[in-house]
C-alpha positions in Angstrom: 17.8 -14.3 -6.5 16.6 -10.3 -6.2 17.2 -7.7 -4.0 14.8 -6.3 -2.0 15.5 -2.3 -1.4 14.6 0.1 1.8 14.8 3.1 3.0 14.6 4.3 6.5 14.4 7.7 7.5 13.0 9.9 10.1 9.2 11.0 8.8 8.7 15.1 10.5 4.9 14.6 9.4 4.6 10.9 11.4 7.1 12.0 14.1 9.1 8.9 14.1 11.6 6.6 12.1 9.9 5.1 9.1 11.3 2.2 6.9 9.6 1.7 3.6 10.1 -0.1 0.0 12.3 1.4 -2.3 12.8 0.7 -5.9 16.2 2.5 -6.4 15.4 2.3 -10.5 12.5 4.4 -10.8 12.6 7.1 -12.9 10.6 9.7 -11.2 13.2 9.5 -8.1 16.0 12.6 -7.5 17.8 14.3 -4.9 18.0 18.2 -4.5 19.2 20.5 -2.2 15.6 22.3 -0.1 15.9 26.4 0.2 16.5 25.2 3.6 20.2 24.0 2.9 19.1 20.4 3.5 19.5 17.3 1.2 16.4 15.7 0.3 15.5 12.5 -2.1 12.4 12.4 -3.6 11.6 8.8 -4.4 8.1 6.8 -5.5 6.4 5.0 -2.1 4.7 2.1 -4.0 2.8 1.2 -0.6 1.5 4.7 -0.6 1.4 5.0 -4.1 3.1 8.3 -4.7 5.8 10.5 -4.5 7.6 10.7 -0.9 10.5 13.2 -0.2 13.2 12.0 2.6 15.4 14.5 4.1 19.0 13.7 5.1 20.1 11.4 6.6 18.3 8.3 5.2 19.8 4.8 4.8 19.4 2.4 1.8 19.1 -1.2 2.9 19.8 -4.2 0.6 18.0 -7.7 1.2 18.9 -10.4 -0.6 15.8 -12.3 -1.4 14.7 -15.7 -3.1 11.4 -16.5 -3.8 10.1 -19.9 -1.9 8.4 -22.8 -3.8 6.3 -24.1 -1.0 5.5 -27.0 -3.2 8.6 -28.1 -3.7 9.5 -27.9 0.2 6.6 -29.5 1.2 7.9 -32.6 -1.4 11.8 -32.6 0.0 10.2 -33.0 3.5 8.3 -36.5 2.5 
């Protein structure tokens, strides 16, 4: 079984709630504080394929996740 990780945050440049993969393992990923006082991750987007920055707050979400053999489904239902 894996995980699969998200994060959701509110997006200023798409003026709205956003929710997208996160691989909380990467190496390029950090938090810092902006010269506005606020706390910011910086994480990889893999389904934009670079660097995203999420102010706070932000929420991690954990799915547990199992990969499906459709074959073997398809066999248990004969």
């Amino acid at each position: 079984m894996q995980n699969k990780y998200y994060i959701k945050y509110f997006s200023k440049s798409d003026g709205k709630k956003i929710k997208r993969p996160y691989d909380p393992h990467a190496d390029k990923q950090h938090e810092f504080i902006a010269g506005s006082g606020n706390l910011c991750k910086r994480y990889w987007d893999e389904s934009k394929e670079g660097l995203r920055t999420a102010n706070a707050p932000w929420t991690i979400e954990v799915r547990k996740w199992e990969p499906i053999n459709l074959l073997e489904k398809a066999k248990q239902k004969k």
